[in-house]
Every structure is written in structure tokens, then in C-alpha cells.
VOGU-3710 file (C-alpha; in Angstrom, 3 decimals, decimal comma):
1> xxxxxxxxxx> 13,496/37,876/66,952  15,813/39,308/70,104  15,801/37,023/73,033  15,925/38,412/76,321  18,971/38,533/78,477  18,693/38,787/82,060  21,843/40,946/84,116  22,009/40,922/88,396  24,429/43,173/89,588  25,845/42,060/93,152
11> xxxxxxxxxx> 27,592/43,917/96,230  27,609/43,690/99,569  24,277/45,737/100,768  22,963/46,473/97,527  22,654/50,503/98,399  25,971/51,844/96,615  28,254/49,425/93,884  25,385/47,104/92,388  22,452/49,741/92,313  24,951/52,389/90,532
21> xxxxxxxxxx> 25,751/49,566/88,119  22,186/49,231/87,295  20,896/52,703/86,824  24,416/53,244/84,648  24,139/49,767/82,506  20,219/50,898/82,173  20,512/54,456/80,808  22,845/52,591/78,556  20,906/50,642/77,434  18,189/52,685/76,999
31> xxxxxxxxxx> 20,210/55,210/74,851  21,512/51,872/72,646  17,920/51,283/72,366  18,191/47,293/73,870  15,644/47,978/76,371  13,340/45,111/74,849  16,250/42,375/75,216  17,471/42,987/78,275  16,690/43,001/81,687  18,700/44,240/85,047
41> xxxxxxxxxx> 18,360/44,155/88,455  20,795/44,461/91,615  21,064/42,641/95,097  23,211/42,219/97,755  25,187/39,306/99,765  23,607/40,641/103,134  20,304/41,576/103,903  21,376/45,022/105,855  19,128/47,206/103,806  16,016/45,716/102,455
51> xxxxxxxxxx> 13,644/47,711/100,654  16,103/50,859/101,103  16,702/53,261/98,290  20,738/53,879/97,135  22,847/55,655/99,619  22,154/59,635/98,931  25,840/59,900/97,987  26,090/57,340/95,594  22,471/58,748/94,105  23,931/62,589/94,265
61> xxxxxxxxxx> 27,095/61,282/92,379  25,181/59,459/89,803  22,907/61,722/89,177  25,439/64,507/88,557  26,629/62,096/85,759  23,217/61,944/84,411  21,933/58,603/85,760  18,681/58,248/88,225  19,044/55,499/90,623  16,007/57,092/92,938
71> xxxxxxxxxx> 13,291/54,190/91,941  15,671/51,082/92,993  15,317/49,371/96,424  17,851/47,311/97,780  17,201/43,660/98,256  19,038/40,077/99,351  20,312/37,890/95,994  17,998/34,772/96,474  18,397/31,239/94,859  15,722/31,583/92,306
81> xxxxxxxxxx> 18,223/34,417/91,007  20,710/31,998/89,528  18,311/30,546/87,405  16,148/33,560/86,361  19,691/35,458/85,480  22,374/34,780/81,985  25,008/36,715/84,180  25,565/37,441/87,813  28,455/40,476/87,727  29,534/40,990/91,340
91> xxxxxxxxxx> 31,730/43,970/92,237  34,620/42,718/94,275  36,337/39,867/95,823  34,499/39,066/99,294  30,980/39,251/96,683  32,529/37,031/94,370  33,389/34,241/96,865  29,534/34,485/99,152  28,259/34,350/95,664  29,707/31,238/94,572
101> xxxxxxxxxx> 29,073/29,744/98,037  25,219/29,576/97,716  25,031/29,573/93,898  24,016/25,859/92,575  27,501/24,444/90,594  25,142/24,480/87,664  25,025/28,027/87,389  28,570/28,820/88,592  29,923/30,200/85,386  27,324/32,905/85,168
111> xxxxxxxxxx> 29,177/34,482/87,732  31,956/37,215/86,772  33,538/40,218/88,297  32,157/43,674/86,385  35,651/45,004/86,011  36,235/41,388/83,813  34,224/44,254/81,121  36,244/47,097/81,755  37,761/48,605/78,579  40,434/51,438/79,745
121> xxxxxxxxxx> 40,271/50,471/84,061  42,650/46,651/84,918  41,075/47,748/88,524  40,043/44,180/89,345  37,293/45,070/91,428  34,871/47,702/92,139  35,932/49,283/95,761  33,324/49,666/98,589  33,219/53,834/99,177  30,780/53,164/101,822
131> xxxxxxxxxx> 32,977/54,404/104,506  35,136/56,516/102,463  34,961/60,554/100,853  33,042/61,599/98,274  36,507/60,426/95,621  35,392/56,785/96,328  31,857/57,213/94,846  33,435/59,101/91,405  35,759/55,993/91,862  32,858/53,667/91,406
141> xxxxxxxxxx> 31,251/55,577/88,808  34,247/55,510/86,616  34,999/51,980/86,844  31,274/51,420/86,799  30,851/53,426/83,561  33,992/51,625/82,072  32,566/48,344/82,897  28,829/49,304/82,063  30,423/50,233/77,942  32,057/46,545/77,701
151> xxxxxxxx> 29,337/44,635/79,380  26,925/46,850/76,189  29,606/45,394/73,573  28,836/41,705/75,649  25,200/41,951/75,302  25,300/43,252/71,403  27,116/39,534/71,187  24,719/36,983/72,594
//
């Protein structure tokens, strides 16, 4: 019998990094057939966006790589998340540290950067391309995807 193991992805709005984690780490999961033992969601430090879908650019970028991110809605991390979730992957720096303020010491080492999984990338974070060109959301798709194949290799572990 497969447990299930629960994976929040954290940036700073939850509308660009953390959703195009999730819809990447769920297709592949989906294609390594782990749907049943493992669950994902995304959230954000800030409350700027709540109930908004991805940012169109970081939607038109994934899906040209073959990933749907249309049904997810942004949403604030909350304090019931560091219980409900095994890991809490935040995308940069500035998440890292607002994360670890509010986060209960008990559940303080469920909290790692996503480019900890990266394979080929030593990028130690995932960059906001919020206010950058459209390079900045590839950017975050490549590290995302690098990230998304290690964090599969994690999960085939536990």
C-alpha cells in the first residue's frame, strides 16, 4: 500500500513560479503514473491575487511546453498548510525567509528551495519574471522542469 505525499509549491503571488511548478510536477506525475500517492497544490506569501488564474504569460509559456495550468487559482499559504503538507518547496530567497517566519518550528524542515532538486541547473532559486520579457518565463520553465524531474526521483523515495 502507497501512502500519500502531500507537495505546496510557494512564491510570492502564487500567479507565475509556484502555479507553473504545479501544473509541470503534475503532468509529471501523471505520465509516471503516481497520481494516487501524491498530492500538489501552490500558494503564495501575499494575498495580491486571490482566486486569480496564472498570469497569461506564464500559462502561454507552459502550455507551449505541453503543460495546462488554466484550472489553478491563486491563493495565500495558510497555517493549516504546514501540517496538511510532507514538503513546502518555495522558489526563491525572500519566499524562503516569510515562509519560515509564520511556519510552526515543528514543521520547519519541510521547507526547501525547488532548485535544492535541480539535476543539470546550480541556479539557487527560481527568478520572479513578473516584470521581465518573455526569456524570464522559459527561464522558469527550465529550472522548473529541472527541478520538477528531481523532486519525481524524491517522491519515488519516500
Amino acid at each position: 500500500m502507497t501512502t500519500l505525499y502531500s507537495i505546496l509549491f510557494v512564491c510570492m503571488g502564487n500567479i507565475c513560479r509556484s502555479p507553473t511548478a504545479h501544473g509541470v510536477f503534475r503532468h509529471k506525475v501523471m505520465r509516471q503514473s503516481m497520481a494516487d500517492r501524491v498530492a500538489i497544490d501552490s500558494a503564495g506569501t501575499h494575498n495580491y491575487h486571490p482566486g486569480s488564474a496564472p498570469d497569461a504569460r506564464s500559462q502561454a509559456h507552459a502550455a507551449k511546453r505541453g503543460y495546462d495550468l488554466s484550472d489553478l487559482r491563486a491563493r495565500q499559504i495558510r497555517q493549516s498548510d504546514f501540517e496538511r503538507f510532507d514538503l513546502i518547496l518555495v522558489m526563491d530567497w525572500d519566499n524562503l525567509a516569510d515562509v519560515k517566519e509564520i511556519c510552526p518550528p515543528p514543521h520547519l524542515p519541510k521547507i526547501r528551495r525547488l532548485t535544492e532538486f535541480c539535476q543539470r541547473s546550480d541556479s539557487p532559486v527560481v527568478p520572479d519574471p513578473y516584470y521581465g520579457g518573455p526569456q524570464g518565463f522559459d527561464q522558469v520553465l527550465d529550472l522548473v522542469e529541472d527541478a520538477c524531474d528531481g523532486l519525481i526521483l524524491h517522491v519515488q523515495t519516500v
